[in-house]
C-alpha positions in Angstrom: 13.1 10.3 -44.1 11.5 7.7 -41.9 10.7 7.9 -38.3 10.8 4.6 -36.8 8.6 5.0 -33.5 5.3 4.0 -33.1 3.9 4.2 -36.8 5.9 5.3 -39.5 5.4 8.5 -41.0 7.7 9.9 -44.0 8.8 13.6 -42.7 9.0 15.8 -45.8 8.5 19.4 -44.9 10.0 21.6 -42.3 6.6 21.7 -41.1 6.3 18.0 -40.7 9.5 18.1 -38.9 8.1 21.2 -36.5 5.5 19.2 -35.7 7.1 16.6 -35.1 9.0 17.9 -32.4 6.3 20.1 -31.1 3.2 17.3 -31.0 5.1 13.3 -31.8 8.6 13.8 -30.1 8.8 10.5 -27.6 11.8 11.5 -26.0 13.0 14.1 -23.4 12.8 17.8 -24.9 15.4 19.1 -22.8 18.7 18.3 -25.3 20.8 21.0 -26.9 19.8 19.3 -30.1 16.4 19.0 -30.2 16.4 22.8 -28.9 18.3 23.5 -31.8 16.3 21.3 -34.2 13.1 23.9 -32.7 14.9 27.2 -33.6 16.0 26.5 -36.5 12.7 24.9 -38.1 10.8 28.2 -36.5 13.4 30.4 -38.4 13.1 28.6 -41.5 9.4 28.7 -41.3 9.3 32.1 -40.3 11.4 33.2 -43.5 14.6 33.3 -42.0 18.0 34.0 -44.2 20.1 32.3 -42.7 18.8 28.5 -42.1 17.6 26.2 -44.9 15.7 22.9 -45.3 18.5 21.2 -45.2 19.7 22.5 -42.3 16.6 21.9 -40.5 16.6 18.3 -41.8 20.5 17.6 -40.0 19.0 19.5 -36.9 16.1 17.2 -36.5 18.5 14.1 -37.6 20.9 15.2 -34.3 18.0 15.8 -32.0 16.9 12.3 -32.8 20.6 10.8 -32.6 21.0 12.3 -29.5 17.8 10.8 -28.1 18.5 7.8 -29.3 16.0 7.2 -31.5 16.0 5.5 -34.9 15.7 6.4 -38.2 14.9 4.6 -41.4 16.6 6.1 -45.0 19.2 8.1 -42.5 21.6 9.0 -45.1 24.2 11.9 -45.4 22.3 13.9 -48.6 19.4 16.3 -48.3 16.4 15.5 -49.2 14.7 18.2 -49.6 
């Protein structure tokens, strides 16, 4: 996936998605959904059993939704 702020950068590691939200994020940081996008790319990262790539992926794809930010190559699949 795409981000579509500033300059583009392709997003294609839970990492890249952590820091993302940690260090790039240009909206608020105070939304259910990017708070949920956080914890669950810290417990996939940290090994976790119960949350996937792909489940970080739709986490960060809500957090951006519901800031209102767009995304280039949004579809439904994973791609990881």
């Amino acid at each position: 996936m795409q981000i579509e702020w500033g300059d583009f950068a392709t997003l294609g590691t839970v990492l890249d998605l952590a820091q993302c939200l940690i260090g790039q994020w240009p909206a608020p940081t105070d939304g259910e959904a990017y708070k949920t996008a956080l914890m669950v790319c810290e417990a996939v990262l940290s090994g976790g059993e119960d949350d996937t790539p792909e489940h970080a992926r739709a986490a960060f794809i809500e957090a951006a939704l519901e800031a209102g930010l767009p995304l280039a190559g949004y579809d439904d699949g994973p791609d990881f």
